[in-house]
PDB file with SEQRES, HELIX, SHEET and CRYST1 records, atoms N, CA, C and O in Angstrom:
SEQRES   1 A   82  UNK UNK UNK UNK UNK UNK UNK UNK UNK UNK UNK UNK UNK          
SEQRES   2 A   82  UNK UNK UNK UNK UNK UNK UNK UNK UNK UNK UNK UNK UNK          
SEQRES   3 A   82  UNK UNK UNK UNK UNK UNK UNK UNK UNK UNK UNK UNK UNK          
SEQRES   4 A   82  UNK UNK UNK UNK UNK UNK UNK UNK UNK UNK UNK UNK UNK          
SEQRES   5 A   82  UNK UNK UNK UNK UNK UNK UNK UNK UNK UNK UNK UNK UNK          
SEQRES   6 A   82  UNK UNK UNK UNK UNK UNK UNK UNK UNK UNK UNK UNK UNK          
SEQRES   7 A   82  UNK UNK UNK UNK                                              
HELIX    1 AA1 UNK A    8  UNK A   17  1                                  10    
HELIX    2 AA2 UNK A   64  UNK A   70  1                                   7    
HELIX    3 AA3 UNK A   76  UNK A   81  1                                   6    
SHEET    1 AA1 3 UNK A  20  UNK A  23  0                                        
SHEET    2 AA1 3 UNK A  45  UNK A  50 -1                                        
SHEET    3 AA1 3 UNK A  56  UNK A  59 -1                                        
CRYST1    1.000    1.000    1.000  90.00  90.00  90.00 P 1           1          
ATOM      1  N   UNK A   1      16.740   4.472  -0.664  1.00  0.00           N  
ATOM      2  CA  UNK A   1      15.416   3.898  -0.731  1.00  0.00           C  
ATOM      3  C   UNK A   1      14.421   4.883  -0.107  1.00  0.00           C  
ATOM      4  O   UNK A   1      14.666   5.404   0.981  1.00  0.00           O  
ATOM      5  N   UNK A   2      13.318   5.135  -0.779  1.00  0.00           N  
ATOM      6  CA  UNK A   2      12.119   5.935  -0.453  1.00  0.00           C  
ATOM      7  C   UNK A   2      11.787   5.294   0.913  1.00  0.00           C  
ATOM      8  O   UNK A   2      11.884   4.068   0.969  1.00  0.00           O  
ATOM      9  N   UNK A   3      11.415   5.952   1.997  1.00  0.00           N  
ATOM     10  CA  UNK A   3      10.430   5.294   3.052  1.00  0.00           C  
ATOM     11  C   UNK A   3       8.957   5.797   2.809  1.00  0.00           C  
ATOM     12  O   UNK A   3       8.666   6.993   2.821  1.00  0.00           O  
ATOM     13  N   UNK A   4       8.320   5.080   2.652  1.00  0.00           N  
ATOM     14  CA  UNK A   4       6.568   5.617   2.658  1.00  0.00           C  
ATOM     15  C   UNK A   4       5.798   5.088   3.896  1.00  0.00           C  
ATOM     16  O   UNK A   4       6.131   4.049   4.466  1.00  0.00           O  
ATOM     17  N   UNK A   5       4.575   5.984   4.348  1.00  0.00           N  
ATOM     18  CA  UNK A   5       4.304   5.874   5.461  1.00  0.00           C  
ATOM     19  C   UNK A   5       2.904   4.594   5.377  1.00  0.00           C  
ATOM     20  O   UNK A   5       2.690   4.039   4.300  1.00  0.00           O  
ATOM     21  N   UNK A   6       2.302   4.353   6.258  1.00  0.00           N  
ATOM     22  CA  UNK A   6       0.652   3.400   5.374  1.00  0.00           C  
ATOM     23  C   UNK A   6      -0.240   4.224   5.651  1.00  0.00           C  
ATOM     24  O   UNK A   6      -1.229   3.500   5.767  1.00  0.00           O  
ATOM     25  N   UNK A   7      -0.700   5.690   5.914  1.00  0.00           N  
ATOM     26  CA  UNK A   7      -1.564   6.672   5.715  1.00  0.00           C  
ATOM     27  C   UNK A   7      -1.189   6.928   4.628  1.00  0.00           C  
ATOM     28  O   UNK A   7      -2.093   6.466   3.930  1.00  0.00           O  
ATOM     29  N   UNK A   8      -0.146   7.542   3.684  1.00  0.00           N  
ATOM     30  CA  UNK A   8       0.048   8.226   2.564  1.00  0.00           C  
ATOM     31  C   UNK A   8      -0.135   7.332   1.328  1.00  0.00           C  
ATOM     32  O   UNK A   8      -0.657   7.625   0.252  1.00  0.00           O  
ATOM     33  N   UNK A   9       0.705   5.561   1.942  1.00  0.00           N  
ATOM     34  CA  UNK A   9      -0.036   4.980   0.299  1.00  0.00           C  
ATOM     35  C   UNK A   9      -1.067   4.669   0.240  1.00  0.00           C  
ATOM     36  O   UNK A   9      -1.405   4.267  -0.873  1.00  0.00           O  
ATOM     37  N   UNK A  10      -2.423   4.661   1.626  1.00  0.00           N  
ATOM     38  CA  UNK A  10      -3.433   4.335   1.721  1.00  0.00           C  
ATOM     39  C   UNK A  10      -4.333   5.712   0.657  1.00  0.00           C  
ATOM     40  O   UNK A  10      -5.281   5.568  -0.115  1.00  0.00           O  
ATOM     41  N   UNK A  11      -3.633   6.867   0.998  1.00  0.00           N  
ATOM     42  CA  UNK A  11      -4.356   7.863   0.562  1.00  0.00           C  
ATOM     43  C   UNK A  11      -4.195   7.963  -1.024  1.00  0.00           C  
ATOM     44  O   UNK A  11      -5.039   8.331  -1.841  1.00  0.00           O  
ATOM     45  N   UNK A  12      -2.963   7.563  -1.228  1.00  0.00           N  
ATOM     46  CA  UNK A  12      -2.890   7.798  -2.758  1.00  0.00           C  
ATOM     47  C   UNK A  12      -3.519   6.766  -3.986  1.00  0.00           C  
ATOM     48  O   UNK A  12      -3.979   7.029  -5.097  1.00  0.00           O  
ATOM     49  N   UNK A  13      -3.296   5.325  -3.175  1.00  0.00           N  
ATOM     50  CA  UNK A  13      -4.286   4.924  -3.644  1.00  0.00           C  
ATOM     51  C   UNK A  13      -5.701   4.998  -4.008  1.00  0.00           C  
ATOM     52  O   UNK A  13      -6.279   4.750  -5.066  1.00  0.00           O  
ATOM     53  N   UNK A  14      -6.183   5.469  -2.670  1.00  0.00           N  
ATOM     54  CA  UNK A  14      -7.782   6.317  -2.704  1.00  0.00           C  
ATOM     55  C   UNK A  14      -7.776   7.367  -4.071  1.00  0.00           C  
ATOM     56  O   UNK A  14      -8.416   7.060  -5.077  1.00  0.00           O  
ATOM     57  N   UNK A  15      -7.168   8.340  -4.010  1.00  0.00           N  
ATOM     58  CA  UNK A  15      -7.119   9.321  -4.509  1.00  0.00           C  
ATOM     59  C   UNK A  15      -7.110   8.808  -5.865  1.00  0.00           C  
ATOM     60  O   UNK A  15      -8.137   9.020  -6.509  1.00  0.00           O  
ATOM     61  N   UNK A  16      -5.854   7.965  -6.628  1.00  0.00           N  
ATOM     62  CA  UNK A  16      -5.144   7.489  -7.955  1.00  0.00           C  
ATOM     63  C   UNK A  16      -6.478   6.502  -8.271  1.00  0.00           C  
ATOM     64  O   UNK A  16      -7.316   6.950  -9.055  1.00  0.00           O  
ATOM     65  N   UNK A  17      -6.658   5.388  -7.776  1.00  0.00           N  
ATOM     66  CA  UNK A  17      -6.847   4.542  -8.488  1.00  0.00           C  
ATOM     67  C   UNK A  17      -8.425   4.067  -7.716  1.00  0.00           C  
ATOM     68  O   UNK A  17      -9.183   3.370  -8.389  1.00  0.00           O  
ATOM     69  N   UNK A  18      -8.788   4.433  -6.481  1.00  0.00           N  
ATOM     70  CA  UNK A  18      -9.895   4.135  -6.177  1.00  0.00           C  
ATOM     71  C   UNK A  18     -10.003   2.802  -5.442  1.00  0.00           C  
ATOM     72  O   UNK A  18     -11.007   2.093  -5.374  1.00  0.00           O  
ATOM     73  N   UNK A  19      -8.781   2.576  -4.892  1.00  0.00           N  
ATOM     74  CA  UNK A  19      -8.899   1.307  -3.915  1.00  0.00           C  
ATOM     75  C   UNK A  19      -8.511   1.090  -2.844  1.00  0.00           C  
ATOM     76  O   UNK A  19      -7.389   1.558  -2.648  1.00  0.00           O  
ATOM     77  N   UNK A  20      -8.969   0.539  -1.972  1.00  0.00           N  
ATOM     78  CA  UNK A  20      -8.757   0.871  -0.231  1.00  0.00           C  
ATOM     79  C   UNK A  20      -7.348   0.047  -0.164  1.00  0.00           C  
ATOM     80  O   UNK A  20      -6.699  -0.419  -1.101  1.00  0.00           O  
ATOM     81  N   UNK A  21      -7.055   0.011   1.360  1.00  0.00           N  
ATOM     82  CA  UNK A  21      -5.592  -0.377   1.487  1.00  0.00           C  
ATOM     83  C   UNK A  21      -5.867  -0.849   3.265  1.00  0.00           C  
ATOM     84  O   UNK A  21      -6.145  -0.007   4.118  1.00  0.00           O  
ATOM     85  N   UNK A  22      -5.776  -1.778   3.448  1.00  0.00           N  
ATOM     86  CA  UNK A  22      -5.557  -2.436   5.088  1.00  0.00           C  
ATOM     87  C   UNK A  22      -4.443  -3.839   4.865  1.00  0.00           C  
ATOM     88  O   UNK A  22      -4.052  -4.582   3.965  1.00  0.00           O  
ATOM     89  N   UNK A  23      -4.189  -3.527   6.895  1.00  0.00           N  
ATOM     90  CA  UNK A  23      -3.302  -4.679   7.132  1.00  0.00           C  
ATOM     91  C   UNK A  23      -4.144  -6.012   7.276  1.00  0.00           C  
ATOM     92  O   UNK A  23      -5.205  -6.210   7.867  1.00  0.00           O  
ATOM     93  N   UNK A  24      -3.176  -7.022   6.410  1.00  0.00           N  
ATOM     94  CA  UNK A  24      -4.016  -8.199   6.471  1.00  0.00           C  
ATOM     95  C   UNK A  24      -3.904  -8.963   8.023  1.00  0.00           C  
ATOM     96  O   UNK A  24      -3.007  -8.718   8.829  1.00  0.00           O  
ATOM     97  N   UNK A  25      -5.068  -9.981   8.253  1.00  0.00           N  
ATOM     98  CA  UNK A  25      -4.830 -10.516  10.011  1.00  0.00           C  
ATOM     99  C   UNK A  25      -5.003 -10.023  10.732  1.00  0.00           C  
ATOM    100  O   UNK A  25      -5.844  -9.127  10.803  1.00  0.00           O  
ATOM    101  N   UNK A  26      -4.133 -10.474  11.755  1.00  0.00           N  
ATOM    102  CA  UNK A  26      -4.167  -9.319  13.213  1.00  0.00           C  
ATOM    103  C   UNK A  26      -3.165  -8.810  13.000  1.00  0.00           C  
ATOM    104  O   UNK A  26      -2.699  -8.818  11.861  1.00  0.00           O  
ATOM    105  N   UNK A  27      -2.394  -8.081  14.270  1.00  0.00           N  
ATOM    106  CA  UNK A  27      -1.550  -7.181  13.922  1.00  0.00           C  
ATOM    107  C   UNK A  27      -0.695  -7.552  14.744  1.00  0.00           C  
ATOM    108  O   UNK A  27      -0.600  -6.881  15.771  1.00  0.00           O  
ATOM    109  N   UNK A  28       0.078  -8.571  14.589  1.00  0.00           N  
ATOM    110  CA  UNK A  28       0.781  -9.160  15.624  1.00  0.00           C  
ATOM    111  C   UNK A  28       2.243  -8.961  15.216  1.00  0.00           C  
ATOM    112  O   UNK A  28       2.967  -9.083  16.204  1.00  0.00           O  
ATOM    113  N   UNK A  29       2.653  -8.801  14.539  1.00  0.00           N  
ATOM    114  CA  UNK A  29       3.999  -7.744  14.004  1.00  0.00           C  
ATOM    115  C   UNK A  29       4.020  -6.230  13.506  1.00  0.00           C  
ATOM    116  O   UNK A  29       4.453  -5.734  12.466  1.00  0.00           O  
ATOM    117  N   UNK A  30       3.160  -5.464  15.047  1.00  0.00           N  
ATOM    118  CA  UNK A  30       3.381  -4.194  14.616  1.00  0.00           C  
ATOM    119  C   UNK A  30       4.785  -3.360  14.849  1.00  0.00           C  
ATOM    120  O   UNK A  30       4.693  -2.140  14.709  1.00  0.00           O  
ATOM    121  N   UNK A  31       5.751  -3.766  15.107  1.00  0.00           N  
ATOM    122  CA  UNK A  31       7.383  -3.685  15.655  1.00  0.00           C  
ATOM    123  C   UNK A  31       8.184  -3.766  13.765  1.00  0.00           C  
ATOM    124  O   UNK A  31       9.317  -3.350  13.520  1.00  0.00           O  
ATOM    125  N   UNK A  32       7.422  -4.267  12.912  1.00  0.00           N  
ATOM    126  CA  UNK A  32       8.134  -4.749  11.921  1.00  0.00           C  
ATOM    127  C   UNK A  32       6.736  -4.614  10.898  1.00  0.00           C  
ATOM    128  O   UNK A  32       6.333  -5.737  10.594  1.00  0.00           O  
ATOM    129  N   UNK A  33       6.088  -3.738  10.429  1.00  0.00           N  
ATOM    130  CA  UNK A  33       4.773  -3.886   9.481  1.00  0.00           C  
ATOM    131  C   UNK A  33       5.176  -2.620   8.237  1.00  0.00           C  
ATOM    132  O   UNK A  33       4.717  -2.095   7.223  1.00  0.00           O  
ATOM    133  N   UNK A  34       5.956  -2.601   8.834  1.00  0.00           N  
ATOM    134  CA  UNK A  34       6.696  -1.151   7.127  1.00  0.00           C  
ATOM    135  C   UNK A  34       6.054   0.174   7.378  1.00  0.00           C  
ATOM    136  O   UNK A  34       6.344   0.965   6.480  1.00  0.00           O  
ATOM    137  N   UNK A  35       5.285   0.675   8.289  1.00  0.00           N  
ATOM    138  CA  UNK A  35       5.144   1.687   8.561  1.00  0.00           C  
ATOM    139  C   UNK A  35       5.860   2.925   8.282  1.00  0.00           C  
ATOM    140  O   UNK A  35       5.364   4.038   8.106  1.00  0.00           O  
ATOM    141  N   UNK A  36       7.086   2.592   8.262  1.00  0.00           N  
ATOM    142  CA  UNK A  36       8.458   3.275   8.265  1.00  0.00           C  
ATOM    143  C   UNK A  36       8.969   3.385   7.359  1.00  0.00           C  
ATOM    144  O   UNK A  36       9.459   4.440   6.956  1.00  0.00           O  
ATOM    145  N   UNK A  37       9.000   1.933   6.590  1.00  0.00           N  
ATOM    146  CA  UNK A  37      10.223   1.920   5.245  1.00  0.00           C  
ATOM    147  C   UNK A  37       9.284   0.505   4.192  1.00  0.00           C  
ATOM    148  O   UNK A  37       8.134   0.085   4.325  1.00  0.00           O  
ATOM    149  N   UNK A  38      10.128   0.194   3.423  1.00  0.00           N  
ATOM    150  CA  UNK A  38       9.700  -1.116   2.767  1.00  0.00           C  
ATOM    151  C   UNK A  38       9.847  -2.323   2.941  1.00  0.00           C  
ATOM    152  O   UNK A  38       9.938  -3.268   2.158  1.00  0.00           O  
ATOM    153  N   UNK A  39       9.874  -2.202   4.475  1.00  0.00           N  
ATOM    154  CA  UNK A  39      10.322  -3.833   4.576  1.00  0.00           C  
ATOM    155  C   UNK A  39       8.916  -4.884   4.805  1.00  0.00           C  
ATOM    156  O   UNK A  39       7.748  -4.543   4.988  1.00  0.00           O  
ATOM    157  N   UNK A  40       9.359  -5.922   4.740  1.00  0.00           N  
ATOM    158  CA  UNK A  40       8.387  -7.270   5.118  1.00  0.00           C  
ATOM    159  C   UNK A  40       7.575  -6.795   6.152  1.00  0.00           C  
ATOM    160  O   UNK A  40       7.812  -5.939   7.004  1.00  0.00           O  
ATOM    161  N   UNK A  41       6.587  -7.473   5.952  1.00  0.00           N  
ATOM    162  CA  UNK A  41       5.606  -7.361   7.012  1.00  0.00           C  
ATOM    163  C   UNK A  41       5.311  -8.972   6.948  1.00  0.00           C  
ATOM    164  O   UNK A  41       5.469  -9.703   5.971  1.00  0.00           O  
ATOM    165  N   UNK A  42       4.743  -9.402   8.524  1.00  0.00           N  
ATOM    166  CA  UNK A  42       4.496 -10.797   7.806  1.00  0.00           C  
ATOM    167  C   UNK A  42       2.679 -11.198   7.699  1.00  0.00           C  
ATOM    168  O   UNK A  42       2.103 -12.226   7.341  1.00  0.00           O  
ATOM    169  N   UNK A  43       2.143  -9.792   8.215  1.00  0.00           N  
ATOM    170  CA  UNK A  43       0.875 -10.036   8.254  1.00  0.00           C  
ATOM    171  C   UNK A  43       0.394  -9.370   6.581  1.00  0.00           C  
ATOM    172  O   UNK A  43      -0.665  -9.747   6.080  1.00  0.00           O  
ATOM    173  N   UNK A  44       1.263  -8.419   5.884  1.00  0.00           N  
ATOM    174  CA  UNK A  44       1.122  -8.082   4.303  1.00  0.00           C  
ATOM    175  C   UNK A  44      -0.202  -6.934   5.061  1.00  0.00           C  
ATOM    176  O   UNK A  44      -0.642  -6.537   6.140  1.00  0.00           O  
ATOM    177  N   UNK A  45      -0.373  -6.815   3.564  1.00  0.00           N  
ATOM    178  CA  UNK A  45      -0.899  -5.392   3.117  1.00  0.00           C  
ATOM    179  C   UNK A  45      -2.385  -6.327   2.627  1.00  0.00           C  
ATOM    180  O   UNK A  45      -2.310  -7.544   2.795  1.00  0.00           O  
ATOM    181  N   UNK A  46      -3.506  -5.844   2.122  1.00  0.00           N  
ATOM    182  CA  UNK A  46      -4.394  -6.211   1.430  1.00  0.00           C  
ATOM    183  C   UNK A  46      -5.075  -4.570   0.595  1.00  0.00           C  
ATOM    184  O   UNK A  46      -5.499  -3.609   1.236  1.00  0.00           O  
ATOM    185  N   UNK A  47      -5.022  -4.638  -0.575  1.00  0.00           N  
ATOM    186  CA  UNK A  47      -5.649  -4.173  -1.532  1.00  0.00           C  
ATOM    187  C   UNK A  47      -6.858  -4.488  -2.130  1.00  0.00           C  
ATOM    188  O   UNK A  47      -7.045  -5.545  -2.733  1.00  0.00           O  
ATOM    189  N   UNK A  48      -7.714  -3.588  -1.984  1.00  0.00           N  
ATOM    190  CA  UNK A  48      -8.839  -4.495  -2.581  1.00  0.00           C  
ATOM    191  C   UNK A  48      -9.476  -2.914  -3.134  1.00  0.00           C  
ATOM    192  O   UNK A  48      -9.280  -1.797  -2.655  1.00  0.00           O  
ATOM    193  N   UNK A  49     -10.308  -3.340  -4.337  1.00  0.00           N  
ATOM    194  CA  UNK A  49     -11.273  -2.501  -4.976  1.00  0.00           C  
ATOM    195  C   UNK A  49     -11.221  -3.177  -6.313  1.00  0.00           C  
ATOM    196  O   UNK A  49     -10.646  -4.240  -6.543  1.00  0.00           O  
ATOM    197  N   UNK A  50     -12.124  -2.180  -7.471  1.00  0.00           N  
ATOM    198  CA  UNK A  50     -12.209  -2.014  -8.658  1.00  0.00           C  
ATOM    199  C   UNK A  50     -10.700  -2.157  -9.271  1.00  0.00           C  
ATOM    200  O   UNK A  50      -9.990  -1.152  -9.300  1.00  0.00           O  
ATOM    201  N   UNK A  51     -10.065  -3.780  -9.905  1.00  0.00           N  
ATOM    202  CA  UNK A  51      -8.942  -3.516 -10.584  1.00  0.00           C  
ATOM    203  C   UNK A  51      -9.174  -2.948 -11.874  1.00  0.00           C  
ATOM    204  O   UNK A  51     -10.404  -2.927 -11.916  1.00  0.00           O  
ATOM    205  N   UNK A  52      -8.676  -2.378 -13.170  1.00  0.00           N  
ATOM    206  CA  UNK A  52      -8.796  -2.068 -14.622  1.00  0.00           C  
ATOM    207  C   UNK A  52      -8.512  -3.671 -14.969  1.00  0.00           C  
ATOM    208  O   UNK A  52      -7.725  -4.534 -14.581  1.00  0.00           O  
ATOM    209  N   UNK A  53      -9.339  -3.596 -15.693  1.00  0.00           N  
ATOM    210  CA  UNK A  53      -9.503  -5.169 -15.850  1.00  0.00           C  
ATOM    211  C   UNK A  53      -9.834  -6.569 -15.644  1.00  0.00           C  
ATOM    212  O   UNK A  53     -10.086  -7.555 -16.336  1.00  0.00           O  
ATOM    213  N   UNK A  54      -9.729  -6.252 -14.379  1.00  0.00           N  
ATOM    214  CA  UNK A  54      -9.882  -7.850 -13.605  1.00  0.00           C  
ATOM    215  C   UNK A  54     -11.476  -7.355 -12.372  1.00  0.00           C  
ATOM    216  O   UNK A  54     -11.809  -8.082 -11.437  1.00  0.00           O  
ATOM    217  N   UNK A  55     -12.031  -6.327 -12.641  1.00  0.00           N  
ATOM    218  CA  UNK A  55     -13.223  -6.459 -11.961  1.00  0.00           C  
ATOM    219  C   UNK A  55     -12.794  -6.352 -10.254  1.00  0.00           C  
ATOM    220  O   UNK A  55     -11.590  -6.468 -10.022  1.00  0.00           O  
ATOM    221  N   UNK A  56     -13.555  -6.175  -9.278  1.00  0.00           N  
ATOM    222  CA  UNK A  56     -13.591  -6.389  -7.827  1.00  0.00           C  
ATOM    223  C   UNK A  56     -12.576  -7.497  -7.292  1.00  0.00           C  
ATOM    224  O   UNK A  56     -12.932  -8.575  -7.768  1.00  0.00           O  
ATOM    225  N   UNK A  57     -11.618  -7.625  -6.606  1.00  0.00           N  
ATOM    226  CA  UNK A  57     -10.558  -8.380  -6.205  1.00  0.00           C  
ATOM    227  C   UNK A  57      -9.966  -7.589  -4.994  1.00  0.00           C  
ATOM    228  O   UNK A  57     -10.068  -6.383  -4.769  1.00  0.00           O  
ATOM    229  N   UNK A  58      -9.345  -8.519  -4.293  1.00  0.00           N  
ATOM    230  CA  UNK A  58      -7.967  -8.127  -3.435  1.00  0.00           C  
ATOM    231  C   UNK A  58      -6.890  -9.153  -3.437  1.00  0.00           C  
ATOM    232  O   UNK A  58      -6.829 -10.382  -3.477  1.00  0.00           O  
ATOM    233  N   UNK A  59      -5.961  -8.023  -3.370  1.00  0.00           N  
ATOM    234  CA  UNK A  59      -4.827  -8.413  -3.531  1.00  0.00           C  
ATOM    235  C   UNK A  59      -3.651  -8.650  -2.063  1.00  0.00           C  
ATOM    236  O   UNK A  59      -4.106  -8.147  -1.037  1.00  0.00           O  
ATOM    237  N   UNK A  60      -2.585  -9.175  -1.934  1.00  0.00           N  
ATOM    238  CA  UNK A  60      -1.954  -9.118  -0.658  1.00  0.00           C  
ATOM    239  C   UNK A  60      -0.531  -8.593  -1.377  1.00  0.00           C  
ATOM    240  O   UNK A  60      -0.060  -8.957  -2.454  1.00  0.00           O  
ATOM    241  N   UNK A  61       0.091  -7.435  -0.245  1.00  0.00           N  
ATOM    242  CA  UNK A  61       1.222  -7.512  -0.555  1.00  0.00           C  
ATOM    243  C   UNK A  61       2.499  -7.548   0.635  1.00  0.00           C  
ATOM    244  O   UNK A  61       2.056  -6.937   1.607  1.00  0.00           O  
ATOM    245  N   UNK A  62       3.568  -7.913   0.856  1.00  0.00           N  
ATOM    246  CA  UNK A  62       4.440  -7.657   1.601  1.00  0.00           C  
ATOM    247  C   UNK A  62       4.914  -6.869   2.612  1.00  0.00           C  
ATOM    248  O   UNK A  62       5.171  -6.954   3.813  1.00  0.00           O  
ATOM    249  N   UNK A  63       4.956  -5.648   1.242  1.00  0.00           N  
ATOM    250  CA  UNK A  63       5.286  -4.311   2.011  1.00  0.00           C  
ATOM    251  C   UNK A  63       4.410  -3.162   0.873  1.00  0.00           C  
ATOM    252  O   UNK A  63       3.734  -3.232  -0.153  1.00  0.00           O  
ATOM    253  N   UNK A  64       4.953  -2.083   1.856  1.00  0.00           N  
ATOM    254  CA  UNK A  64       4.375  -0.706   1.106  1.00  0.00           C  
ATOM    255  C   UNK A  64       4.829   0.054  -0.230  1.00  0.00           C  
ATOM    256  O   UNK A  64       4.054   0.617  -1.003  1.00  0.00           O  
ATOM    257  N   UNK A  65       6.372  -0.038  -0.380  1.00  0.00           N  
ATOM    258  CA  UNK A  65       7.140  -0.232  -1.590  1.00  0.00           C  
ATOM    259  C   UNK A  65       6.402  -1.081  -2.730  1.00  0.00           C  
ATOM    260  O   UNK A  65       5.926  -0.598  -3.757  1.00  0.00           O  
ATOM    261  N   UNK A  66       6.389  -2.769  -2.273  1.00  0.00           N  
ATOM    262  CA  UNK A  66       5.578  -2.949  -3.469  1.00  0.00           C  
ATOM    263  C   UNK A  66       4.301  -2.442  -4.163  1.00  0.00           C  
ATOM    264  O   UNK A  66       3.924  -2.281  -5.324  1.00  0.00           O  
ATOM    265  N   UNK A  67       3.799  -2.263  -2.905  1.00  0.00           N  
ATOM    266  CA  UNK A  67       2.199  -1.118  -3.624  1.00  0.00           C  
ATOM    267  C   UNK A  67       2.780  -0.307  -4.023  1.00  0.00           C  
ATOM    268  O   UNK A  67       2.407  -0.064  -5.171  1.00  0.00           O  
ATOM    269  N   UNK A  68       3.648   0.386  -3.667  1.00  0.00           N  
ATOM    270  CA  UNK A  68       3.705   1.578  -4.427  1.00  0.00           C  
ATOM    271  C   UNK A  68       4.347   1.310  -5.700  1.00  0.00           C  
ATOM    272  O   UNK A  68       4.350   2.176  -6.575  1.00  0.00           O  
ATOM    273  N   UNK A  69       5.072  -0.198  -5.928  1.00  0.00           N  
ATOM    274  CA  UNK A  69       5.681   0.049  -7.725  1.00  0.00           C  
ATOM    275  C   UNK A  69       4.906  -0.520  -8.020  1.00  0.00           C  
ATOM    276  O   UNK A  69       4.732   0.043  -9.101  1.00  0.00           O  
ATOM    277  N   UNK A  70       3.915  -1.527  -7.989  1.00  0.00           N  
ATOM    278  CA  UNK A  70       3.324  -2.122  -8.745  1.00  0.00           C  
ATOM    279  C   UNK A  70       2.134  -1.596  -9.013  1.00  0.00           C  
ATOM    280  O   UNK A  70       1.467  -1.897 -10.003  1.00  0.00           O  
ATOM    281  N   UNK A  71       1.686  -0.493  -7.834  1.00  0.00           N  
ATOM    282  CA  UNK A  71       0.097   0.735  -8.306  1.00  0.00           C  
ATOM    283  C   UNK A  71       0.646   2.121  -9.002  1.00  0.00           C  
ATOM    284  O   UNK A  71      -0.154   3.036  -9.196  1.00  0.00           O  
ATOM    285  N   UNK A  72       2.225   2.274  -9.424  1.00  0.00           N  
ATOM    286  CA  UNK A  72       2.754   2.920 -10.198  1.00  0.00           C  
ATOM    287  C   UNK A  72       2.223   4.176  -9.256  1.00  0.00           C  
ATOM    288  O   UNK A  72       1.431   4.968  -9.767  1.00  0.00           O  
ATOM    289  N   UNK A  73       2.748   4.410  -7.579  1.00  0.00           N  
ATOM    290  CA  UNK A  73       2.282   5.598  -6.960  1.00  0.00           C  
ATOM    291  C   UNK A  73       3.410   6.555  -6.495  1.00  0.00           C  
ATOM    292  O   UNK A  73       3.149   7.361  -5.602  1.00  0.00           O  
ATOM    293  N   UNK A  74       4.565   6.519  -7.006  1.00  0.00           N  
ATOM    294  CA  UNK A  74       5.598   7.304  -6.636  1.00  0.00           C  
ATOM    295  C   UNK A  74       5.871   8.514  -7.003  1.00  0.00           C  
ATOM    296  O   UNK A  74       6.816   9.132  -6.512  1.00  0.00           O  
ATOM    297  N   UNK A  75       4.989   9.069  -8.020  1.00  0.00           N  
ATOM    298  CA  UNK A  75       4.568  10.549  -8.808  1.00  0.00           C  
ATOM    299  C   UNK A  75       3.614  11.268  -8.001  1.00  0.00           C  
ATOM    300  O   UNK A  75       3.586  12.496  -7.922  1.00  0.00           O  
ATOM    301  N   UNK A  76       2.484  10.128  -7.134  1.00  0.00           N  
ATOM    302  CA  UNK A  76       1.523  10.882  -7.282  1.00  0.00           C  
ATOM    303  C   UNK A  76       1.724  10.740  -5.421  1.00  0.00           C  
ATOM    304  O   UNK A  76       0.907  11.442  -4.824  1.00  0.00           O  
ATOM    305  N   UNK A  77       2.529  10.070  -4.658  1.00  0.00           N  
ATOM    306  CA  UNK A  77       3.615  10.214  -3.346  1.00  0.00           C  
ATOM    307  C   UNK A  77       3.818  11.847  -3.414  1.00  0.00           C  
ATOM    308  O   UNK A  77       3.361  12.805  -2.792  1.00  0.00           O  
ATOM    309  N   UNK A  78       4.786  11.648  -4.548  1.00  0.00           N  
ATOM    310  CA  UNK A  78       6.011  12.788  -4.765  1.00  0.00           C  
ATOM    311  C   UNK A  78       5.031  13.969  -4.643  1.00  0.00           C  
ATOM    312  O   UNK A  78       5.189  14.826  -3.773  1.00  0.00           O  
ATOM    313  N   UNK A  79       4.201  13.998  -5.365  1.00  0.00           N  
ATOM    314  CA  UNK A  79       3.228  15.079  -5.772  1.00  0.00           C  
ATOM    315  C   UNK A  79       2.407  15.775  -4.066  1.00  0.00           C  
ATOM    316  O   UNK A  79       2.331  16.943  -3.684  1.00  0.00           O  
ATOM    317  N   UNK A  80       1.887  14.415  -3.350  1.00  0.00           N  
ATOM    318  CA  UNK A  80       1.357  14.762  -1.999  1.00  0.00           C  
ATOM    319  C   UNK A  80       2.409  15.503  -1.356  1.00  0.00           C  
ATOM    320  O   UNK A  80       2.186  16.634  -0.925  1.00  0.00           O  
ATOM    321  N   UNK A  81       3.225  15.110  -1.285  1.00  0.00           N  
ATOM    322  CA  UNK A  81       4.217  15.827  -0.421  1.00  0.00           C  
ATOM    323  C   UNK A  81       4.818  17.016  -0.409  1.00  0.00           C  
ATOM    324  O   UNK A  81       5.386  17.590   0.520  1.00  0.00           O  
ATOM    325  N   UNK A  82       4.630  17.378  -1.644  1.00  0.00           N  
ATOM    326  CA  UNK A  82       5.315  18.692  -2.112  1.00  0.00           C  
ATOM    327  C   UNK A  82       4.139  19.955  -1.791  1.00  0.00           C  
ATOM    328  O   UNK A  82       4.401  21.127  -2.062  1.00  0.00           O  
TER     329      UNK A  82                                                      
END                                                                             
């Protein structure tokens, strides 16, 4: 399993698709917020900007993994890093 960091999918998002990336709440599970890897967070992720299609929205997600398959960012990960 990929570990991704939340500076790098914050950035690639910026970069890819044009939409910001913060932790939702407070931050009261920073011991366990995926920083590291893809796991649960229980405070989630929030996405928000310009979707293709659906206009201005945010979104919540789990972990950082799911942003990254569901904003299709693992090329453009791969790509930062190299």
């Amino acid at each position: 399993m990929t570990r991704y960091t939340f500076d790098e999918v914050r950035e690639a998002l910026r970069k890819h698709w044009g939409l910001s990336l913060h932790r939702g709440g407070d931050r009261t599970d920073l011991g366990r917020d995926g920083r590291f890897d893809t796991v649960y967070s229980k405070i989630g992720y929030v996405v928000s900007g310009q979707f293709p299609g659906n206009g201005y929205s945010s979104r919540r997600f789990r972990s950082l993994g799911r942003i990254v398959q569901v904003c299709d960012l693992k090329q453009v990960i791969a790509k930062d890093r190299t």
